[in-house]
N, C-alpha and C positions, 0 to 999 in steps of 0.2 A: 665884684670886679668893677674898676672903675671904669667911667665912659668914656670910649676913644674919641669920639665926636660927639659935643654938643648940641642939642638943639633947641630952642623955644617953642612949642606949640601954645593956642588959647583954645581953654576950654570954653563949654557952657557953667554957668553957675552949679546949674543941675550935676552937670559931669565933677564937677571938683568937690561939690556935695558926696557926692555917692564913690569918688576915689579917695578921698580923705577919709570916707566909713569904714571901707574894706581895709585900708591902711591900718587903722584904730583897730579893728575885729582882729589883727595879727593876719591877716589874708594875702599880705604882701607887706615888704619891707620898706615900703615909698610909694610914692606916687611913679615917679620915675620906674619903680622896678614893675608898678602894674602897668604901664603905657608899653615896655619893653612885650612882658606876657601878651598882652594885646596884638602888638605889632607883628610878632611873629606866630601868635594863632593865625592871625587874620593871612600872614604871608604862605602859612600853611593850608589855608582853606583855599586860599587863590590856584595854589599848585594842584592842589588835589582837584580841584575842578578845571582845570586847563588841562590835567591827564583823563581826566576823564570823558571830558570832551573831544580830546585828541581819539581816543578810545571808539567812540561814538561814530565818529565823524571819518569815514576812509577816503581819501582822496579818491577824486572822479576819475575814471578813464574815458578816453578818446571813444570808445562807443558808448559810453552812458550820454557823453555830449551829442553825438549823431542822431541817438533814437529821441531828442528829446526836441532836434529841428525839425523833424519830418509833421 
């Protein structure tokens, strides 16, 4: 599919090293198509740990806040 939006990023050497390998291995179809995989792991791990922590985390009530001035 083509890219609705463009963008530029720079990598490290190391990084364009090691995405142009996986490129080469058949691992992904470009550089481009492993930045996308990337991007939306990463956007998936953000969510799952932001539910998770919502999860975690119950908002205070007005007597958790009382017993905690006394």
């Amino acid at each position: 599919m083509p890219a609705k939006h463009s963008r530029h990023i720079a990598l490290t050497g190391s990084l364009v090293e090691w995405a142009e390998h996986q490129v080469a291995r058949g691992e992904y179809t470009s550089v481009s198509d492993l930045i996308r995989t990337a991007v939306r792991f990463l956007k998936a791990h953000e969510e799952g740990r932001r539910e998770a922590l919502s999860l975690t985390h119950e908002p205070e009530t007005v007597a958790d806040e009382s017993c905690r001035l006394r």
